[in-house]
VMD Tcl script that draws the C-alpha trace (Angstrom):
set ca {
  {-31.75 -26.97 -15.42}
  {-28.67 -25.08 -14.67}
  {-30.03 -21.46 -14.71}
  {-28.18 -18.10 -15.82}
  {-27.01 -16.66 -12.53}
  {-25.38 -20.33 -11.94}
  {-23.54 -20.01 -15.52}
  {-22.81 -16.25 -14.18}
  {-21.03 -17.53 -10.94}
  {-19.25 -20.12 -13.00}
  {-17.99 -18.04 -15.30}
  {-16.84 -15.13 -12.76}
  {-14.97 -17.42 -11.08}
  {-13.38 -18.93 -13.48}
  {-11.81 -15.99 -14.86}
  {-10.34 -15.42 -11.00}
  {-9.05 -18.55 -10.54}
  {-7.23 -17.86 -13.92}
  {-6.26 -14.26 -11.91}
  {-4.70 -16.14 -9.02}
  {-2.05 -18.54 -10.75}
  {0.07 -15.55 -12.02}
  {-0.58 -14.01 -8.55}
  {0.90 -17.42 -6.71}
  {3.60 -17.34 -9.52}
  {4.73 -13.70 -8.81}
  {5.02 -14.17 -5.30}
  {6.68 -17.36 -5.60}
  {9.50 -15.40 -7.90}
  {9.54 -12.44 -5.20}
  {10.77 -15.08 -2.70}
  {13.47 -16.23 -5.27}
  {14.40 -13.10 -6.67}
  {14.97 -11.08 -3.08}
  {18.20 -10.46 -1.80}
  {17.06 -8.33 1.39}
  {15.00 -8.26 3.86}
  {13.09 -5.27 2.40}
  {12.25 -7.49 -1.11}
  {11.25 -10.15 1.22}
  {8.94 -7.67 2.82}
  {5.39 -8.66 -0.22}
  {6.24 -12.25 -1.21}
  {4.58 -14.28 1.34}
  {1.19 -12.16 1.61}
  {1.47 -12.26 -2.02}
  {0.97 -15.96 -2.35}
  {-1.18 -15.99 0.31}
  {-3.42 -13.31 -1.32}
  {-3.52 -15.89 -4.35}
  {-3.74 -18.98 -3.11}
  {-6.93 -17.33 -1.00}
  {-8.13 -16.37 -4.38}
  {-7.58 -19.52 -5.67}
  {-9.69 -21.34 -2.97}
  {-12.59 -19.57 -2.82}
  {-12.74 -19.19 -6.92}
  {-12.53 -23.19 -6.63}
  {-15.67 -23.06 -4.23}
  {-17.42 -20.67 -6.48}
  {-16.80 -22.96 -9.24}
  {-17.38 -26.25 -7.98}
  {-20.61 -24.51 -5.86}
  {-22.45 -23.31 -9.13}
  {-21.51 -25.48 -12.15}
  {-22.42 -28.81 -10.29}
  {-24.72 -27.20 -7.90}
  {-23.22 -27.86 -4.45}
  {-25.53 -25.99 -2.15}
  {-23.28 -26.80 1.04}
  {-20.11 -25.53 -0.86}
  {-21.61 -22.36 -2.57}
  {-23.17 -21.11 1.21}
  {-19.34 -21.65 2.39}
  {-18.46 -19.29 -1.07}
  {-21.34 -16.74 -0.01}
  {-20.57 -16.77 3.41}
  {-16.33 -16.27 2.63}
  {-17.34 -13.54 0.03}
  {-19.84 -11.44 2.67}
  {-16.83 -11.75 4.99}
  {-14.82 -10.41 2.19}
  {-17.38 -7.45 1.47}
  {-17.41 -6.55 5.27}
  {-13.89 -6.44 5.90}
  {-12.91 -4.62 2.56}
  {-15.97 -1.81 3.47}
  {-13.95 -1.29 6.75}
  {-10.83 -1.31 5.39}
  {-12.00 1.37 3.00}
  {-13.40 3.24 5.50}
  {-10.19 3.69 7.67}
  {-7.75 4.18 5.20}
  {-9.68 7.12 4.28}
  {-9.92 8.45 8.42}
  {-6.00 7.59 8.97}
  {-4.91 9.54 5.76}
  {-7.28 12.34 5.90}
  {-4.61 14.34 8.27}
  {-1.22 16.13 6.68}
  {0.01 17.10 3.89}
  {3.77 18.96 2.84}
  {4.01 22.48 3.51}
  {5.25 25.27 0.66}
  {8.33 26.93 0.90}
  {8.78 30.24 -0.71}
  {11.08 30.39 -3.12}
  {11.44 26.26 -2.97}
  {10.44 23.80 -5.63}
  {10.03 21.41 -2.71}
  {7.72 21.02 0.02}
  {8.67 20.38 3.78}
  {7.47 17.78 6.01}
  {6.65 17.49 9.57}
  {5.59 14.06 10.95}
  {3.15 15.76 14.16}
  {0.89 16.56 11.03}
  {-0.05 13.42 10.28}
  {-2.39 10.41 11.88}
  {-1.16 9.30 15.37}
  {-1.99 5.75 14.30}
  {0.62 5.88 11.30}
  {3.13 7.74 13.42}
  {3.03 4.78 15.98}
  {3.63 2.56 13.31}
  {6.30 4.46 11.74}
  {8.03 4.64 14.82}
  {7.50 1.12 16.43}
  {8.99 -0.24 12.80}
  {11.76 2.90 11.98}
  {14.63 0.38 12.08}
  {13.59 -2.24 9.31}
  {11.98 1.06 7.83}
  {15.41 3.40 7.39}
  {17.47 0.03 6.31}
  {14.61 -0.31 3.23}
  {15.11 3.59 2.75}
  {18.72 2.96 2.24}
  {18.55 -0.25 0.39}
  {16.24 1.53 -2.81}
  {18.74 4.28 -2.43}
  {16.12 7.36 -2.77}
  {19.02 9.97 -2.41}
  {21.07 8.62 -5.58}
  {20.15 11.30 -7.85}
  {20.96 13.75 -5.60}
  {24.24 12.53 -4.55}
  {24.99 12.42 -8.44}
  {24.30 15.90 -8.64}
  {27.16 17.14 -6.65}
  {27.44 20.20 -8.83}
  {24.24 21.75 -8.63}
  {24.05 25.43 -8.29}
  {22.08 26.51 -5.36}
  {19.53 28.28 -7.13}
  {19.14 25.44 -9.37}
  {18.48 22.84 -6.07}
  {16.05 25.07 -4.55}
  {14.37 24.98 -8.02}
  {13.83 21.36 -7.96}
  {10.75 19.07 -7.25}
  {11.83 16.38 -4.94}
  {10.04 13.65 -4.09}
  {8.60 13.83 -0.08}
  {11.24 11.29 0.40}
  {14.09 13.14 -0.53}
  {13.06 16.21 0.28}
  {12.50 14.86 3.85}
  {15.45 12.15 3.96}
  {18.08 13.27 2.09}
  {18.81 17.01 2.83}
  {18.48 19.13 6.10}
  {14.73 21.16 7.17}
  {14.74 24.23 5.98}
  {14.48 25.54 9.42}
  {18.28 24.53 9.96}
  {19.22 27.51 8.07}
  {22.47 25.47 6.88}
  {24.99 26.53 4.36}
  {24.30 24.69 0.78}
  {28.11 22.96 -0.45}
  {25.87 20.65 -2.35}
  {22.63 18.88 -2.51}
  {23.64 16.47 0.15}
  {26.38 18.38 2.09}
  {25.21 21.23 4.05}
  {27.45 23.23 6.80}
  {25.93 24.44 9.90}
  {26.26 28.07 10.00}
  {25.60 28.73 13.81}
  {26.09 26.30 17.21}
  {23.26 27.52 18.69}
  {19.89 25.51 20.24}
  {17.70 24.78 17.17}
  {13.76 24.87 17.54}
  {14.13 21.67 15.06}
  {15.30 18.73 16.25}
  {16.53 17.56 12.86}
  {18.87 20.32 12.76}
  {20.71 18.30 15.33}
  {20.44 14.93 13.47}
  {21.19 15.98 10.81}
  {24.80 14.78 8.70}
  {26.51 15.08 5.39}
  {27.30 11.89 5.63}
  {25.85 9.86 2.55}
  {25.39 6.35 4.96}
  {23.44 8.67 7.44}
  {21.97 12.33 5.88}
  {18.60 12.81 7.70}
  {17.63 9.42 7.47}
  {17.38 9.77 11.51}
  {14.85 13.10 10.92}
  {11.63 13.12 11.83}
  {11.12 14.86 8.57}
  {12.22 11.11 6.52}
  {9.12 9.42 9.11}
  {6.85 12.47 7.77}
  {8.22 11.92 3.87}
  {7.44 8.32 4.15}
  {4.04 8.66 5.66}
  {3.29 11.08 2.78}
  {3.74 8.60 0.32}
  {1.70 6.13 2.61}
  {-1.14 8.49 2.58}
  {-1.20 9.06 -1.33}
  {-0.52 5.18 -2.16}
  {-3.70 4.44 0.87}
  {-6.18 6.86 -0.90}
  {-5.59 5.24 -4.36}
  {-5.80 2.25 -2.82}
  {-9.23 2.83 -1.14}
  {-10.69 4.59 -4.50}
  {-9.57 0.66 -6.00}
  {-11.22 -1.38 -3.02}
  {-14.46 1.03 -3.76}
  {-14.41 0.03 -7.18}
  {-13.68 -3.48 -5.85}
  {-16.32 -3.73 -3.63}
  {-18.94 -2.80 -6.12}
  {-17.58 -5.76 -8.19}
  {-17.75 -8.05 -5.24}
  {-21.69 -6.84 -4.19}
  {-22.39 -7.74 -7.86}
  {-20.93 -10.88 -7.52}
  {-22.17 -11.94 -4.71}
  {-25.76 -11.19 -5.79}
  {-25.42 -12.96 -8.58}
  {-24.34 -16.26 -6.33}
  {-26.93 -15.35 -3.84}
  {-29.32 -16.49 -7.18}
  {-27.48 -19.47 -7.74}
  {-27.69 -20.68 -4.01}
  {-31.68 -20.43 -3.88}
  {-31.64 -21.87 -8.26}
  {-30.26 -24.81 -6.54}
  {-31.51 -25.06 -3.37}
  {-34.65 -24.80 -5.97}
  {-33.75 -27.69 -7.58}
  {-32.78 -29.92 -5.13}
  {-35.90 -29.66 -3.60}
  {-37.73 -30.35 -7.27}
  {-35.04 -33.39 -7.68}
  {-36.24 -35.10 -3.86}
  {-39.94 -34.01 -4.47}
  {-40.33 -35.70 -8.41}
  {-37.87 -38.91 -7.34}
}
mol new
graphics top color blue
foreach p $ca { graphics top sphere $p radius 0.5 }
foreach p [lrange $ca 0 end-1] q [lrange $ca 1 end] { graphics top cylinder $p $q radius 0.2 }
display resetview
């Protein structure tokens, strides 16, 4: 008799193997819809994510609902994989984002960025990849609104609440001590040696701005770090899900290892 944690299993899966067809489907539009190399940048580990999904919701299936003791060990042994990997994952996204964070500015509605402050790890990555990086930065065009807003009164810029993208990418460190024009054009008031080194990158230029700052790497990481952490408070969630799960088809595999054995024993 097909027992409840077998029905269980069945049914979990199911419902996942229902999860990955609009998973394949969206990455399969990604890859038609792109026109850069930056949109290109999700579609295949999308479909790969769902046609993984897909697989092992098949085995999971096919495993419990017609008992297939060889087939639900490979499910149980892919899943505990899964759980392993995921726990470690979860682990060091938490350790590489736990450093830096945007620093106040009196007077500022923005913060200010510095990329030293962050994880060495990302920082190697950030740098190693900074060309494909910047031409993505440009492509989603972060500084749009601010180029728009030629006529902003200075008091009114300094008021704002940029984004650590723009505040790092699309106008000079506040340790440049530049003349505001507007929020994208700034004049240097003085030609001498700047502690920053952005000072020196930096250009009014709306193809070039401080995409080239160190500041941009540190704006970008910033977001990294906040999209990692709600990304490991998911996997945790996740993972709980998954332990379940995988309890439950630990039952199955002995229900029918069970009744295998009863089926060769009474025959």
């Amino acid at each position: 008799m097909v027992r409840v944690s077998n029905n269980l299993v069945g049914i979990l899966n199911f419902i996942t193997l229902l999860l990955s067809i609009p998973i394949i489907g969206g990455g399969i539009w990604l890859s038609k819809q792109a026109n850069t190399e930056c949109e290109r940048f999700l579609d295949k580990p999308v479909i790969a994510l769902g046609v993984f999904i897909l697989l092992v919701s098949l085995a999971g299936l096919v495993g419990s609902c017609c008992r297939v003791s060889w087939l639900l060990w490979l499910y149980l042994f892919v899943m505990f994989l899964l759980i392993v990997l995921l726990f470690c994952f979860t682990i060091f996204a938490f350790v590489v984002t736990n450093k830096g964070a945007g620093e106040k500015i009196s007077g500022k509605g923005y913060k200010e960025y510095r990329l030293g402050d962050y994880s060495n790890w990302l920082q190697k990555r950030v740098n190693g990849n900074w060309g494909k990086i910047r031409s993505c930065l440009e492509a989603s065009k972060i500084c749009q609104k601010l180029l728009e807003d030629g006529s902003t009164p200075v008091e009114d810029f300094y008021k704002q609440h940029l984004s650590a993208l723009q505040s790092g990418c699309c106008k000079p460190s506040n340790d440049c001590n530049f003349q505001y024009i507007s929020p994208t054009n700034w004049n240097s008031t003085q030609a001498s040696i700047y502690d920053n080194p952005d000072c020196l990158v930096w250009k009014s230029d709306p193809n070039v701005l401080c995409y080239n700052c160190q500041a941009c790497k540190a704006g970008l990481l910033d977001n990294i770090k906040s999209d990692w952490k709600r990304v490991a408070v998911v996997n945790i969630i996740f993972l709980i899900f998954l332990i379940i799960v995988y309890s439950v088809g630990c039952c199955a595999f002995r229900n029918n290892r069970e009744d295998n054995y009863a089926w060769k024993h009474y025959s």
